[in-house]
N, C-alpha and C positions, 0 to 999 in steps of 0.2 A: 264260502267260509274258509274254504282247505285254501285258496291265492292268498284269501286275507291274511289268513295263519300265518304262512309262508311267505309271503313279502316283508309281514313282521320282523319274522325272523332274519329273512338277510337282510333286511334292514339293520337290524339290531348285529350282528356280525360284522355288517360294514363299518356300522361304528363304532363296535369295539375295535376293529385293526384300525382305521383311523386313528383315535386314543392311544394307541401301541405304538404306531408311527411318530404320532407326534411327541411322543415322550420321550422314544428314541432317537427324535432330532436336536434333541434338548442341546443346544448351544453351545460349546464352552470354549474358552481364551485359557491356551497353555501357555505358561510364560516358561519355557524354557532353560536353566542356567547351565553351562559348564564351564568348571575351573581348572584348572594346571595350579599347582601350588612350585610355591619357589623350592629350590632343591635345600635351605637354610629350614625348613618349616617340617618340625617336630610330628612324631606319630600325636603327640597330644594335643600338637597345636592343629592340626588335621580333626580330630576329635572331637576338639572344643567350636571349632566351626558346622560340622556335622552335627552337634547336640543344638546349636546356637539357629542354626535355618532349620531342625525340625522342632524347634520351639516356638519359630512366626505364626505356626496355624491355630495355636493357641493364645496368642497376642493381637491377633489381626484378624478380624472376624469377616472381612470379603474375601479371606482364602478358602473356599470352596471344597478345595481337594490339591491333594500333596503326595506328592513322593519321589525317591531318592535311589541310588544305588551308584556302586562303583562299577568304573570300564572292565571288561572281562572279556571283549572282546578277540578274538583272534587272527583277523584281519591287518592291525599292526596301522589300524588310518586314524587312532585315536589324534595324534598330534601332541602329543602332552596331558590330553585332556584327561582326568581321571575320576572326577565327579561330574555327574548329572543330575540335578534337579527338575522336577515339575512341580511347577505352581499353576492351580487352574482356578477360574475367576466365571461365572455367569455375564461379566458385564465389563465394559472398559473402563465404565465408571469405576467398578471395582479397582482394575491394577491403577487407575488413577489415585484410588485412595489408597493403594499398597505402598505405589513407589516413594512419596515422600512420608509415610509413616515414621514415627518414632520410631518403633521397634524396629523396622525396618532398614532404617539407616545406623541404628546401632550396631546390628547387625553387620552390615558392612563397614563398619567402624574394628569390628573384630576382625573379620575376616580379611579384609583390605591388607595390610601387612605380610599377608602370606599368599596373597593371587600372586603366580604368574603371569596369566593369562585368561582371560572371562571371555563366555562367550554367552551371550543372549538372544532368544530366538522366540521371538509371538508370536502365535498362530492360530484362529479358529479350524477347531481343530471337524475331520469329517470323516464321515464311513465311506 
């Protein structure tokens, strides 16, 4: 009865870390952005793009997860670049329904005037 017990149990063990594992392999497609803005492009017009891409995730509901910050870097290899974006997606289906979005492209309808320089980069992303 004490084997029974006890294979129970690491049975029961293996499948919780099992369930752990696989949750923590859980998927995800980072879409990448970074911009250079033109040296003509306002702190407000910088702003207005900033408030404008972290408004997609509430307009576009296969945005998953999101976030942002400026280069701070100290290394000097930025290249112009001074925002980074992540957009992260469950599915390619997903960025497939991101990229030609409405809001989306409006979006870039804003911001377009003031890129430099865009740089995009997808990737499933891994531990």
């Amino acid at each position: 009865m004490k084997n029974v017990l006890f294979g129970m149990l690491a049975l029961s063990i293996a499948a919780s870390a099992f369930m752990l594992h696989e949750k923590s392999q859980k998927k995800v497609l980072r879409h990448a952005v970074l911009f250079s803005f033109k040296s003509t492009s306002t702190a407000t017009d910088i702003k207005t793009i900033e408030d404008a891409f972290r408004a997609l995730p509430g307009k576009i509901k296969e945005i998953k997860d999101f976030e942002w910050g400026t280069n701070n870097s100290p290394e000097n290899l930025a290249q112009g670049f001074t925002h980074c974006f992540f957009v992260s997606f469950t599915s390619e289906k997903d960025r497939e329904i991101y990229l030609p979005h409405p809001d989306h492209k409006a979006f870039v309808a804003i911001a377009g005037p003031h890129i430099d320089k865009v740089l995009v980069l997808d990737y499933w992303a891994q531990k």
